[in-house]
N, C-alpha and C positions, 0 to 999 in steps of 0.2 A: 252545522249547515247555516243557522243563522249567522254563526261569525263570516263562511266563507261569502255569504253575502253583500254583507256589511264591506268586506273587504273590496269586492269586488264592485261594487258601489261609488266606495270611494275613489278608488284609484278610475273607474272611469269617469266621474267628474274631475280629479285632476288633468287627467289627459286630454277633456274636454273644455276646462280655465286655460288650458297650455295654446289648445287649436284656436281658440277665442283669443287670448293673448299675442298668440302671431299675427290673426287678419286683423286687430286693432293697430298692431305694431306696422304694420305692411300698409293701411289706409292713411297714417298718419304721415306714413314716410314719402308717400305718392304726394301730398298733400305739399309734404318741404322740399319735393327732389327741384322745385324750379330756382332754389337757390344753390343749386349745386350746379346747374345748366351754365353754359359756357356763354358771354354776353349778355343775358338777358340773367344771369343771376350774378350770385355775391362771388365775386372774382377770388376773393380768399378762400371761398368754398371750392370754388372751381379747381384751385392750384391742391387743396386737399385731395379731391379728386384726381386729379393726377399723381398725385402722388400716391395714393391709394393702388390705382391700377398698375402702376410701375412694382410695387409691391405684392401684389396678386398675380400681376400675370408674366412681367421680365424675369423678376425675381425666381418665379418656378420655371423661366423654360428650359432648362437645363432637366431638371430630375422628369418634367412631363415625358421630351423626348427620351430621355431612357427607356422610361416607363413604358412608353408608347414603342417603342422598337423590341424592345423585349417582349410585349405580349403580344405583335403584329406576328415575330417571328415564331413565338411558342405555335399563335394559332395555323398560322401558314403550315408548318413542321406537323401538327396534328391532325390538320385537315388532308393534308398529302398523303400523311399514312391512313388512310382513311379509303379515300377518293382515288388510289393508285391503285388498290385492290382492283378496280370498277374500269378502270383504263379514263377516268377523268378529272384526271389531274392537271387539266387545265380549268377546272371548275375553282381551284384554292385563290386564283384570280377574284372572281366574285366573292366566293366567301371571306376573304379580306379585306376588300374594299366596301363591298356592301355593310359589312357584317362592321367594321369603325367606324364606317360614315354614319349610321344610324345607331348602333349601341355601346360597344366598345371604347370611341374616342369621346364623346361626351361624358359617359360613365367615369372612366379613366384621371379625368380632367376634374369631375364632381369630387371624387374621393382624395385626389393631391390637392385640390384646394380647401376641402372638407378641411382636412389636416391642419394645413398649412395657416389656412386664414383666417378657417372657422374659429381657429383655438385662437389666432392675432387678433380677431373682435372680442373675444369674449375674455380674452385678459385683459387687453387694453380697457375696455370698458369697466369691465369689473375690479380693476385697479383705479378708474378715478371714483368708482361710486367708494372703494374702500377708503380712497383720501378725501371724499367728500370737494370732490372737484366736480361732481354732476351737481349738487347742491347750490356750488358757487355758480355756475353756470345758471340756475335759477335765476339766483339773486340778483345778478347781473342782468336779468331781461333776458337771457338767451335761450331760447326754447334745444335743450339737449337734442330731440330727434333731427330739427336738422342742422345742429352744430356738427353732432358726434356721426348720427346712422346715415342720413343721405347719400353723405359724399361713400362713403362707403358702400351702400347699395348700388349708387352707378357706376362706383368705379368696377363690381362686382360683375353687374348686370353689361358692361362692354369686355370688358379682362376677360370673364370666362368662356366665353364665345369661341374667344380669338385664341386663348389658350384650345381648344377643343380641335377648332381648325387645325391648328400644329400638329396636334395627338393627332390627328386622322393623316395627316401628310407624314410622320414619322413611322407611323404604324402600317401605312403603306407603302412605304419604303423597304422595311424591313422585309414585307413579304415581297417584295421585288426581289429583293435580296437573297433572300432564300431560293425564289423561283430562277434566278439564274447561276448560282451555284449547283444546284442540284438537277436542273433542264438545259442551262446553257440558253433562254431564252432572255435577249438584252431589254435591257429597261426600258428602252423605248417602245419597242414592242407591247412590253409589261404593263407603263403607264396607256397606254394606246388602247388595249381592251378594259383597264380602269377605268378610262374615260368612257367607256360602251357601255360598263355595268352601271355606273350610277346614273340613278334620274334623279332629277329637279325635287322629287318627293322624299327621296332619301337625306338629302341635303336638307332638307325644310325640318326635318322630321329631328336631324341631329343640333337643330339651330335652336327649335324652340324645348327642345331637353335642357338645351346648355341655360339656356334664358331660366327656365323652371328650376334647375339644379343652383342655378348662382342667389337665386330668390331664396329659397331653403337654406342655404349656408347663410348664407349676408343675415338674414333674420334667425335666423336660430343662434347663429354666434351673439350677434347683438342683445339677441331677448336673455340669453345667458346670463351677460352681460349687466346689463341692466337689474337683474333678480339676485345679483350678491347680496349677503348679510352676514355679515363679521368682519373676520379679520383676513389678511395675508392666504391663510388655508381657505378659505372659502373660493378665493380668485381661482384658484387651483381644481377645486371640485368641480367649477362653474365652465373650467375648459375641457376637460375630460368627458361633462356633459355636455357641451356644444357639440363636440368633435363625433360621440357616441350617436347624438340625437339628430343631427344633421345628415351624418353617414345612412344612417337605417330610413332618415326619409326619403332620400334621395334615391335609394335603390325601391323605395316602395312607387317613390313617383314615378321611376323608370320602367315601373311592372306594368305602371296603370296606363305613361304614354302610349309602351308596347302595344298591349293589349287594345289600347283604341284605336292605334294606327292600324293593327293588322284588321280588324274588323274593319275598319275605313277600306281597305283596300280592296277586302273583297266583297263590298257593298258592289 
């Protein structure tokens, strides 16, 4: 008993250095993002930034839309068989649009960039700490977080958003798609009650997921990152765990926006 305590002790103190090690990570980075700002910051930083988001967000549009058309039409298809039983089956209207505009395309968007970028921070980074290029960076006068993390946080913090918007326009596609192959009802019509089902709230709702979702990658990749120690194989472990520990927050933070928005609502 004693052991499983001990145990249990410890590892919630690490997971508690870990949560404390993100909002120091996340304060410092707010602190350098105005050198990454366009104008009024370091133009070199800026062009980083750019470059950044062309890599998060062009980069994936291609697999997002798949992504996002494949599971618009799984849920369309499973909702139909559902809701046809009931004689309304014009309801898989909303439940597609509704249902990506607030959970699905944000979601969707979280876990291909999770992949994608989370694991591109936290090797990148953890390959200059392994060559001791964060060190020279010191030496140099240059404060690493907003050499390295910034421009990547805001490239992060705009890319994922707009990558999200896609997912939700692709995902509702697909069930247009489906809904006129199998009703013969044209996509005009289809996008025309799209537009009746979403409110202003639904939209707000899958904006500030995206914003939260890109905050959790951008900083979990990075803190990864950051916490190498060794050689070559460490860089390796440090993306496996970005990629692992980013994923699972993201779908926690998704439970918890859930949950607060739905109480919001029927306040």
């Amino acid at each position: 008993m004693a052991n499983i305590l001990e145990i249990a002790g410890r590892e919630t103190l690490r997971k508690l250095d870990y949560v404390g090690s993100l909002n120091i990570q996340l304060w410092e980075t707010l602190r350098a993002m105005r050198s990454a700002l366009p104008v009024i910051g370091n133009r070199h930083r800026w062009h980083a930034t750019v470059q950044q988001m062309l890599e998060i967000g062009v980069d994936a549009l291609p697999m997002v839309a798949l992504l996002s058309m494949c599971s618009g039409f799984i849920l369309a298809l499973q909702g139909a068989s559902e809701l046809r039983r009931f004689g309304a089956l014009h309801f898989v209207i909303d439940l597609v649009a509704v249902g990506f505009t607030r959970e699905l395309g944000p979601l969707l968007t979280a876990i291909a960039a999770s992949g994608r970028s989370g694991s591109a921070f936290a090797a990148e980074i953890g390959t200059m700490k392994v060559t001791e290029e964060i060190d020279a960076l010191k030496v140099m006068a240059f404060e690493p977080v907003e050499f390295v993390l910034a421009p990547k946080f805001l490239a992060a913090l705009i890319a994922v958003p707009c990558l999200s918007i896609v997912a939700n326009f692709f995902g509702i596609l697909a069930g247009g798609l489906f809904m006129f192959f199998s009703t013969h009802l044209s996509l005009l019509l289809y996008f025309r009650d799209v537009l009746a089902s979403i409110q202003l709230k639904d939209v707000l709702a899958g904006l500030i997921k995206s914003v939260a979702f890109a905050t959790i990658i951008a900083h979990v990749g990075c803190l990864e990152g950051f916490r190498v120690r060794g050689g070559p194989d460490a860089v390796g472990r440090s993306t496996t765990t970005a990629v692992v520990r980013s994923t699972f927050l993201v779908i926690v933070a998704d439970s918890v926006f859930t949950a607060i928005f739905y109480f919001m609502g029927k306040a």
